[in-house]
C-alpha positions in Angstrom: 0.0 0.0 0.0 1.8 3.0 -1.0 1.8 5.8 1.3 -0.5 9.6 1.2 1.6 10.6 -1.2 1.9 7.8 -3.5 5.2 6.4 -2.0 6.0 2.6 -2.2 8.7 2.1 1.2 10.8 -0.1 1.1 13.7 1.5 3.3 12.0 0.2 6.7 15.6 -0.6 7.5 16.7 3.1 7.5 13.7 3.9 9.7 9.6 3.1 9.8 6.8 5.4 10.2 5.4 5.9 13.9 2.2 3.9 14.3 -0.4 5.9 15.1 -1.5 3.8 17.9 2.2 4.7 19.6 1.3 8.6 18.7 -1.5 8.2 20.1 -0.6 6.7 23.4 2.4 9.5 23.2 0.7 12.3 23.2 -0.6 13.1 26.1 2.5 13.5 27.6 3.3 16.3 24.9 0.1 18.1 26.9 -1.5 17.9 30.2 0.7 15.0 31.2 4.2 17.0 30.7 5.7 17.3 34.2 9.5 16.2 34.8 9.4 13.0 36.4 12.0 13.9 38.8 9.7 16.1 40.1 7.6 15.0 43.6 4.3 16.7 42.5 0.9 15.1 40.9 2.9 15.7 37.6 5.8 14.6 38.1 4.4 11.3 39.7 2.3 10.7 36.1 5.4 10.8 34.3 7.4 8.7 37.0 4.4 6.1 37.0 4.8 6.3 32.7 8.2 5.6 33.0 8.3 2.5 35.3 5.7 1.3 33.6 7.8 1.8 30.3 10.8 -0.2 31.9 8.8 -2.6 33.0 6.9 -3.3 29.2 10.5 -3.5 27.6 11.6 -5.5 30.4 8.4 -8.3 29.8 9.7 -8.1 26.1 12.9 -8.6 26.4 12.6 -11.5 29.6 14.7 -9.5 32.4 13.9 -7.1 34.8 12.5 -3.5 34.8 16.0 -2.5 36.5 18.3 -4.0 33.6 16.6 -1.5 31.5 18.5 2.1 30.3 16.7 4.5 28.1 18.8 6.7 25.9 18.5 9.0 23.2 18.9 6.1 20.7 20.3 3.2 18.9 23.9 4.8 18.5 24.0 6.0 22.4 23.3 2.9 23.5 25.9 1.4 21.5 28.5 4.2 22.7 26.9 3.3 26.6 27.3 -0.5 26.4 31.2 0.0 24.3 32.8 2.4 26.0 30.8 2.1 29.4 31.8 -1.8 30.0 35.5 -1.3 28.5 36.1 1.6 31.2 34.6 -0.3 34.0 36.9 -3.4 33.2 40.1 -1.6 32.4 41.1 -3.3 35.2 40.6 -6.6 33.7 41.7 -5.8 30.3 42.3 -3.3 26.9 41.0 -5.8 24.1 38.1 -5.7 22.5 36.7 -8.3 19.7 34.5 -7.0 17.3 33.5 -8.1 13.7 34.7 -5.8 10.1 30.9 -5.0 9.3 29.7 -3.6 12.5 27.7 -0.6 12.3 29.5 2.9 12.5 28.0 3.4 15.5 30.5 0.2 16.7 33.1 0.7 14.7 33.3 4.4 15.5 33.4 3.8 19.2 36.1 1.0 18.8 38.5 3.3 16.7 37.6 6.2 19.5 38.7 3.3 22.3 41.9 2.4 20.0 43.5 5.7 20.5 42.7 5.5 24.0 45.1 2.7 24.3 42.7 -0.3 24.1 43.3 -3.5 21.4 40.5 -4.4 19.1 40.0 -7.2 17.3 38.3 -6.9 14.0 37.2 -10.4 13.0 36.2 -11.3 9.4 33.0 -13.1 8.0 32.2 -15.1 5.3 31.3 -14.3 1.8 27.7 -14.4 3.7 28.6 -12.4 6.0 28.7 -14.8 9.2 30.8 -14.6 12.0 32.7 -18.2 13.1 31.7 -18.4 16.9 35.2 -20.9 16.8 36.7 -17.6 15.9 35.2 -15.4 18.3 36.2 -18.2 21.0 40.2 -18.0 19.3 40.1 -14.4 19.5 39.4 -14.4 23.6 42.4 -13.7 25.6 43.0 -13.2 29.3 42.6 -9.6 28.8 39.4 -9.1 27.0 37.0 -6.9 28.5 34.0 -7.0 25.7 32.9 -8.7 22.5 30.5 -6.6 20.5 28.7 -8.2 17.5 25.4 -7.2 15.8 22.6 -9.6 15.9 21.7 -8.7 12.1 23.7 -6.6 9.4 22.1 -3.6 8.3 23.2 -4.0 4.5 22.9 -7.7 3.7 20.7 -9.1 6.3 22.6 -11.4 7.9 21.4 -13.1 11.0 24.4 -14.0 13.6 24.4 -16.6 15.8 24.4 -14.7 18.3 23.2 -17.4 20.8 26.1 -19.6 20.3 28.6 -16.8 20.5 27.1 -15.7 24.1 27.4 -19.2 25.5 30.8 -19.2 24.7 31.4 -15.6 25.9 29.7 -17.0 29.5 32.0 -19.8 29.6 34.9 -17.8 29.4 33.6 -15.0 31.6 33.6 -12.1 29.3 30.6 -9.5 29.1 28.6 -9.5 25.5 27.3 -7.2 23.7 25.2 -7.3 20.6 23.6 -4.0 18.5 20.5 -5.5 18.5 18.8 -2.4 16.6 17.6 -4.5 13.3 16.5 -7.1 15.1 13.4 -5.3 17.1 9.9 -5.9 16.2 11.2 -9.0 14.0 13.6 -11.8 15.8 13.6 -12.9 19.1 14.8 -10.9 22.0 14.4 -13.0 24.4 17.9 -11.6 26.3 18.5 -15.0 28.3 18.2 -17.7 25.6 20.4 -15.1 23.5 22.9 -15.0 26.3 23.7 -11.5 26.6 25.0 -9.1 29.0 24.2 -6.0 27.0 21.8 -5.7 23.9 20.9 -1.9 22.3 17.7 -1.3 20.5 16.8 1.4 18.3 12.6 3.0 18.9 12.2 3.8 15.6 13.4 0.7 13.9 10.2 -1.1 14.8 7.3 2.2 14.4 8.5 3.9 17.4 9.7 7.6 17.5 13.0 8.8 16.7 15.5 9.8 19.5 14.5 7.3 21.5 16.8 3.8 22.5 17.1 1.1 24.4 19.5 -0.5 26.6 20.1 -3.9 28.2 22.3 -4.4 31.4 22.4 -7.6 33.0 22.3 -7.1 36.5 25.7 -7.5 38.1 27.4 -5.9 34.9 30.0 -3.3 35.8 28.8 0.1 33.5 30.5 3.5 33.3 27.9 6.4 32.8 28.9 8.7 29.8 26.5 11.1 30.0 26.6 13.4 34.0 24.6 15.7 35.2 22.0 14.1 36.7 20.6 10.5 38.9 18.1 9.6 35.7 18.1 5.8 34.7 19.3 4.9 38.4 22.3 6.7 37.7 23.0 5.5 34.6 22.5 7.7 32.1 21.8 11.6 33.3 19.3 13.8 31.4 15.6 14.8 32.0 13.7 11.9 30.6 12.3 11.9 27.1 9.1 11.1 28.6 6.4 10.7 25.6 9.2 8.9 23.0 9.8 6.4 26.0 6.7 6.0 26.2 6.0 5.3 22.7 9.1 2.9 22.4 7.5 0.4 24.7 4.4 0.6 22.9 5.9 0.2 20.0 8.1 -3.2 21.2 5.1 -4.4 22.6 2.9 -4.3 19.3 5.9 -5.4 17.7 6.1 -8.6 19.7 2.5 -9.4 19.7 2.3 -9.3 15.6 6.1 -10.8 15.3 5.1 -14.3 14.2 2.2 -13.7 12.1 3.9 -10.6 10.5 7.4 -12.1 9.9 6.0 -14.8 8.3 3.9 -12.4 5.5 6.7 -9.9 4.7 8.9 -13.5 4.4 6.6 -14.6 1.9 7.0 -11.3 -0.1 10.5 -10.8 -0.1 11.4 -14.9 -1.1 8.8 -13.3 -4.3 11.1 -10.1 -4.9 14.2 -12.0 -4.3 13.2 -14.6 -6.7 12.3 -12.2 -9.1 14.9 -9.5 -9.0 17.3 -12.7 -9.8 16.3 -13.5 -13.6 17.7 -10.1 -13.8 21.3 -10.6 -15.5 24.1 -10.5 -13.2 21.9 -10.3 -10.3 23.2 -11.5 -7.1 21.7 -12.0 -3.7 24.1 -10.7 -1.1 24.3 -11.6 2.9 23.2 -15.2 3.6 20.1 -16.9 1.7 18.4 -18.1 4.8 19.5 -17.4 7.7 18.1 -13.4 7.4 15.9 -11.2 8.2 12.3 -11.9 7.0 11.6 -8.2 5.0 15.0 -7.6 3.5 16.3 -8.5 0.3 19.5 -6.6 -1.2 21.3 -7.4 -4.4 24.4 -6.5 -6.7 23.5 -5.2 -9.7 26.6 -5.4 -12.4 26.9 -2.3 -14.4 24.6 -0.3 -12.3 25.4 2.8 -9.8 23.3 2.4 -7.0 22.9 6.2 -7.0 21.7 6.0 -10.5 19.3 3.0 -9.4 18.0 5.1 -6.5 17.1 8.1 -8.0 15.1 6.4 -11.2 13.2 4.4 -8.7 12.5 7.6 -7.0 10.8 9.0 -10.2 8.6 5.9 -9.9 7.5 6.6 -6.5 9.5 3.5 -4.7 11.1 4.4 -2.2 14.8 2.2 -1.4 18.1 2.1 -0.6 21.9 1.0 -1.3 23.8 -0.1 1.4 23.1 1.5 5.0 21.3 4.5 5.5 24.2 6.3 7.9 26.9 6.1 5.0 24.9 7.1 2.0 26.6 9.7 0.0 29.8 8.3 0.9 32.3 8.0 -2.2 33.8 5.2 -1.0 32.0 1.7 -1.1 30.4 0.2 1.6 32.6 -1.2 4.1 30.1 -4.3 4.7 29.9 -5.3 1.0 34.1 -4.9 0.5 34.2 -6.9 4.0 32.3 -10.2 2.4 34.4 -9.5 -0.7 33.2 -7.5 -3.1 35.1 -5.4 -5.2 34.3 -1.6 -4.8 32.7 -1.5 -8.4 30.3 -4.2 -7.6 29.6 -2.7 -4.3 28.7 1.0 -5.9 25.7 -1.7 -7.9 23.7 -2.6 -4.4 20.5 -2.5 -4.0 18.7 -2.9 -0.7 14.8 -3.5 -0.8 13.1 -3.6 3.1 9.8 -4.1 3.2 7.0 -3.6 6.1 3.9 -3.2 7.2 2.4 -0.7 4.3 4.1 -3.5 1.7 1.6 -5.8 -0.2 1.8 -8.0 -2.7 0.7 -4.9 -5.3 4.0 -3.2 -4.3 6.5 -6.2 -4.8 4.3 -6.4 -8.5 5.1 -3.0 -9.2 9.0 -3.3 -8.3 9.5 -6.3 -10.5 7.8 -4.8 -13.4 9.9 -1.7 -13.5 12.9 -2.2 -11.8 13.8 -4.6 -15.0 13.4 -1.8 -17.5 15.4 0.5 -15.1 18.6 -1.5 -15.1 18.4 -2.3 -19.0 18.8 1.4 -19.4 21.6 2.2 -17.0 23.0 -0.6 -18.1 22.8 0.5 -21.5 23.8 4.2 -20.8 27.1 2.9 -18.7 28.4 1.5 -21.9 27.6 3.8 -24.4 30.9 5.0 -25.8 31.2 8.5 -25.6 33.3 11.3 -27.8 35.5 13.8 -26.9 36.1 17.0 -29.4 39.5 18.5 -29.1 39.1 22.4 -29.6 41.1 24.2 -32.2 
């Protein structure tokens, strides 16, 4: 179903629309329910009772407590939190960090920051699928490690980790985990204890939430380091007069997202295994991140002899809205550090295409792509080869 103003999305990886039952259970506390919860008055006791009962809907989501729960200002500050937080509180223990090559920036960013602080990082590499080897996460550990950090899904490709596995080896050798969790919400499990996790970050509007708005996961007993001062909010955790109605609408949103997981995971698999099969008779076409073991709504391709800027923009004339590579590093020049890290060259990479679909996608939409998306690449293609003739002046 395309959008009010004739958009087909498929970019629900980049962000999704706030449902208007969250807006509508937000917005209130835009109005006559706006008091500072840190306050001891009647208004300040509505948002204090708003918030707990926000901690404690995330909390039922997620399978721990209302207490292992940190709000933040989103996805990437709760990445920053859990990185830098857990590697300053066990300095003691030890500098090295293990990560994987196609974290998020949000990760990687934070682990380069951390490297010219003195600490090691490990940057392990995946398979032409994009996998990490849990055998190599379990190599990597040393005696001084403080943190591994992997992402439960790849932003670009797909890719589901096993992110189980690679906690229960973590636990066995008594070294905190951490997983960027922020594809996964609203479509994979989050069940925090039969992931085994110490630390998992969530992103509001990832799963028709608000913007500005993330989630943290502490496991009780793990030693954190605030970054942000100031203030006692999130038990001491994180300082900063609450976001009241966007944490609000965050645990709506999880909530509705974990009551319609199965039964909508299963639909938006359904359409993309359609577009996936079809965007593959195209010439050249090839999937990219692992055929199976990914997310149910996203399908992403390489495109020989096709600039994904080029791509973007025609399908933009059409009305269908998409992507090529990761949202946070469009309008980079250089190719996308995912699609170089499972091994493609940097001309192949500038070909992606990433299709996401949710909620507003139907059947009609994944018709329309496959008729014109087809014609599209003909004609760059076409246009890429063309020779063209250069006229020397006089």
């Amino acid at each position: 179903m395309p959008l009010p103003d004739g958009t087909i999305y498929l970019d629900h990886a980049a962000t999704t629309p706030t449902d208007p039952a969250v807006l509508e259970r937000m917005l209130p506390y835009f109005s006559e329910r706006f008091g500072n919860a840190s306050s001891v008055y009647r208004l300040g006791r509505q948002s204090l009772d708003a918030l707990d009962a926000a901690h404690e809907a995330v909390a039922d989501a997620l399978g721990c407590r209302p207490t292992e729960i940190i709000f933040t200002g989103g996805g990437s500050e709760a990445d920053n939190l859990a990185i830098k937080g857990i590697a300053s509180a066990q300095r003691r223990r030890g500098n090295h960090i293990i990560t994987s090559a196609i974290e998020h920036h949000a990760v990687l960013h934070t682990c380069h920051q951390l490297e010219r602080e003195g600490y090691r990082v490990t940057y392990l590499p995946v398979s032409a699928d994009g996998l990490v080897d849990p055998a190599a996460v379990e190599a990597a550990i040393t005696d001084e490690t403080a943190l591994v950090t992997l992402m439960y899904v790849n932003n670009e490709i797909g890719t589901i980790q096993p992110i189980a596995a690679i906690g229960a080896i973590c636990h066995a050798r008594r070294v905190p985990f951490h997983t960027d969790a922020v594809q996964a919400g609203g479509l994979l499990d989050l069940d925090v204890r039969t992931l085994h996790v110490d630390l998992l970050s969530l992103s509001s509007h990832k799963f028709y939430g608000p913007k500005g708005v993330g989630i943290l996961y502490v496991r009780q007993g793990a030693r954190i380091q605030p970054q942000m001062l100031g203030g006692s909010q999130e038990r001491n955790r994180r300082a900063g007069t609450e976001n009241v109605p966007g944490i609000v609408g965050a645990a709506e949103a999880l909530t509705h997202a974990r009551a319609e997981r199965a039964s909508e995971s299963a639909r938006l698999a359904a359409l993309r295994d359609r577009l996936v099969a079809g965007i593959l008779q195209l010439s050249g076409a090839r999937l990219t991140g692992h055929p199976s073991q990914r997310l149910p709504n996203h399908a992403s391709f390489v495109l020989p002899g096709v600039e994904g800027e080029s791509l973007l923009l025609n399908l933009d004339l059409l009305g269908i809205a998409a992507s090529s590579g990761s949202a946070c590093s469009s309008g980079a020049v250089e190719p996308s550090h995912v699609l170089t890290a499972i091994g493609l060259s940097a001309s192949e990479a500038r070909g992606h295409l990433r299709l996401t679909l949710g909620h507003s996608t139907t059947e009609d939409d994944v018709t329309f792509v496959l008729e014109h998306l087809p014609p599209i690449v003909e004609r760059l293609r076409a246009l890429s080869t063309r020779p063209t003739s250069i006229t020397s002046g006089a």
